[in-house]
C-alpha positions as CSV (number, residue, x, y, z in Angstrom):
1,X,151.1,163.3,-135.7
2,X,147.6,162.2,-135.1
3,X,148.5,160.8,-132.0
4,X,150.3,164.4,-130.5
5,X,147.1,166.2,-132.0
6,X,144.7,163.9,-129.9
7,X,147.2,164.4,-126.6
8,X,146.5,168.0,-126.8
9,X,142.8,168.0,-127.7
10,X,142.9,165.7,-124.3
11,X,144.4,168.0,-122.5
12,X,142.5,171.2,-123.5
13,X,139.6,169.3,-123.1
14,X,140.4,168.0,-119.3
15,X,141.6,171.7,-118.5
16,X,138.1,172.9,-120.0
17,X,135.9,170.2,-118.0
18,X,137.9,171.3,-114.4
19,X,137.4,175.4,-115.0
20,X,133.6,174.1,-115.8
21,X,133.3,172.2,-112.8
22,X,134.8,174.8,-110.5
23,X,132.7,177.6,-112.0
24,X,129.6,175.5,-111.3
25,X,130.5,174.8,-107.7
26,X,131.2,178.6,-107.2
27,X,127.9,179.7,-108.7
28,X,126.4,176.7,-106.5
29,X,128.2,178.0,-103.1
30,X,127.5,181.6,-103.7
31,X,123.9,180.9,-104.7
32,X,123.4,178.5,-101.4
33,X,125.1,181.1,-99.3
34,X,122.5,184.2,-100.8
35,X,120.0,181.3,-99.9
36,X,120.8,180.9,-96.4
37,X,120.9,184.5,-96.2
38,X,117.6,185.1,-96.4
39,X,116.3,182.6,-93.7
40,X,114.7,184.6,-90.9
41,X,116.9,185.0,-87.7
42,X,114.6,182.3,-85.4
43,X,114.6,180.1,-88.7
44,X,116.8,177.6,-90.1
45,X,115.4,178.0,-93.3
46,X,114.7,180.4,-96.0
47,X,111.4,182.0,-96.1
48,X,110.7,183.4,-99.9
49,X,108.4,186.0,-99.5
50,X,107.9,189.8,-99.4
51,X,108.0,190.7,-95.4
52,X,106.4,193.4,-93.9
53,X,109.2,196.5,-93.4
54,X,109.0,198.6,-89.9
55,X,111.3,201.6,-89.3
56,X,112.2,202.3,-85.8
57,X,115.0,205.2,-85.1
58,X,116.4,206.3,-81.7
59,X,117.0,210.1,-81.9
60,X,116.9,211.8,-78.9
61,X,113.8,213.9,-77.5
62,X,113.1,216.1,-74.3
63,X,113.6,212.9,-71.7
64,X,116.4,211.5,-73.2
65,X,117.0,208.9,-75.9
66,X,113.6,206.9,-77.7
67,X,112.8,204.6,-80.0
68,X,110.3,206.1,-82.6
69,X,108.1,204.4,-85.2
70,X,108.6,206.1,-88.9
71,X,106.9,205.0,-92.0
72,X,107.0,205.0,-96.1
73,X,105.1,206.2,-98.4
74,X,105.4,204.3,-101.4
75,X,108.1,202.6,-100.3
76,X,110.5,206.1,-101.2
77,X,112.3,206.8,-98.0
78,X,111.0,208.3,-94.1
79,X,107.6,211.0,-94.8
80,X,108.3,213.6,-92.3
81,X,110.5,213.6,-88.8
82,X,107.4,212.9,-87.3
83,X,106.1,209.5,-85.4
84,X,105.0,207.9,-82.2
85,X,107.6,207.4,-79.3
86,X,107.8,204.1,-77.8
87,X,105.8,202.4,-80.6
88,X,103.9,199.3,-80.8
89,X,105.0,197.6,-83.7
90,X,101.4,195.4,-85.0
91,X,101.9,192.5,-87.1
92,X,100.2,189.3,-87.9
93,X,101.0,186.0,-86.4
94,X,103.3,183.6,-89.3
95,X,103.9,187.0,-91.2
96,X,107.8,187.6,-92.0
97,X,108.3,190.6,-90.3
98,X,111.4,193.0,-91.1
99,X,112.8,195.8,-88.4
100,X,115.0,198.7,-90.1
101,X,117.0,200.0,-87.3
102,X,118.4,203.7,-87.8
103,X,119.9,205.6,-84.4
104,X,120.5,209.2,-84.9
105,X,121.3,209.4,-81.1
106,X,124.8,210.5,-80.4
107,X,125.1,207.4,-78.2
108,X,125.0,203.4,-79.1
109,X,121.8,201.6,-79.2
110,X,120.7,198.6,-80.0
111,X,117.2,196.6,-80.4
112,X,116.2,193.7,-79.0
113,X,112.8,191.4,-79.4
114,X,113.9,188.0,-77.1
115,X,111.2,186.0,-78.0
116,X,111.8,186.0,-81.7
117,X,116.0,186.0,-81.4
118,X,116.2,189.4,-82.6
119,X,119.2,191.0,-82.0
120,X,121.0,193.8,-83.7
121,X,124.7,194.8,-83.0
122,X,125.2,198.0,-80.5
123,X,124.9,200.6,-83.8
124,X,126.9,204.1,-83.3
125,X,126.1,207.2,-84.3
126,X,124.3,207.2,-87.8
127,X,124.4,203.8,-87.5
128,X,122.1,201.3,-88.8
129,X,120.7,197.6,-89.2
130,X,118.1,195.5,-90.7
131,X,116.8,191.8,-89.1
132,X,114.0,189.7,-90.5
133,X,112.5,187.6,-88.7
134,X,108.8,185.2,-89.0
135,X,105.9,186.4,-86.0
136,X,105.8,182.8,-85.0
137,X,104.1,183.5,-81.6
138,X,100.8,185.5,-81.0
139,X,101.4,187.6,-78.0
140,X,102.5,191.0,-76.4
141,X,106.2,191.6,-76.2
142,X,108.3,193.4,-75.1
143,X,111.1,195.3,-77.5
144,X,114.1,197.3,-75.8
145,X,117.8,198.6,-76.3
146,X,120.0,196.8,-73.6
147,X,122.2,199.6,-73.3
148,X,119.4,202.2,-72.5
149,X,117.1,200.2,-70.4
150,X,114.7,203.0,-70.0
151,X,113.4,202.6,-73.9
152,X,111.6,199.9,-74.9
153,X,108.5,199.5,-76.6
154,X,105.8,196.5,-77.6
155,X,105.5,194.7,-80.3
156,X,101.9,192.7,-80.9
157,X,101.6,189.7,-82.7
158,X,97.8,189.0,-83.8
159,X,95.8,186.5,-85.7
């Protein structure tokens, strides 16, 4: 009897030990995988840090579509339908830089910056995208929607 009793407290206990393993691996591959997430698009790293946020929508004014520069205040959503068409987008060389994407345009858009790898997909209507990325490069350069060629706008990269 004590023999059958130890069997099945062997059993129960090998059962135990595999779920544990393979809920630690799981936790493990979803944590590394939130990890990786967060590494810049010209990284192959992670970079822990609070980036700087820029909101750029393409809506569509008197000559046709344009990229224009919104901001926050407080950090509680777009103040006004305001901003600057064709903005410069300023940021500090090293600094993680993050570009919110919005197009209200009726057409698809998308944003490129080719120096950093900054790519987003072609976004319809209402359609939107974030993309981090670190200012590794001091410089003027050039931002722009390959499928509208006629907007762009510059992005500077100082000290």
């Amino acid at each position: 009897m004590a023999r059958q009793k130890n069997k099945v407290n062997q059993k129960f206990n090998s059962r135990k030990l595999i779920w544990t393993c393979g809920i630690i691996l799981a936790v493990a591959g979803i944590g590394y995988a939130a990890l990786m997430s967060s590494a810049p698009v010209n990284a192959r790293y992670p970079v822990l840090g609070v980036p700087a946020n820029h909101y750029i929508k393409v809506v569509n004014s008197q000559n046709g579509p344009a990229f224009v520069s919104t901001s926050t205040k407080g950090g509680k959503g777009f103040s006004g339908a305001g901003g600057h068409l064709t903005p410069t987008i300023e940021v500090n060389n090293n600094e993680l830089v993050s570009i919110h994407v919005l197009n209200e345009d009726h057409q698809k858009h998308n944003f490129n910056i080719d120096q950093f790898n900054v790519h987003t997909k072609d976004l319809d209507h209402f359609g939107s995208q974030s993309i981090t990325f670190v200012a590794d490069k001091s410089g003027r350069f050039s931002y722009y929607d390959s499928l509208n060629p006629k907007m762009n706008g510059t992005i500077l990269v100082g000290k």
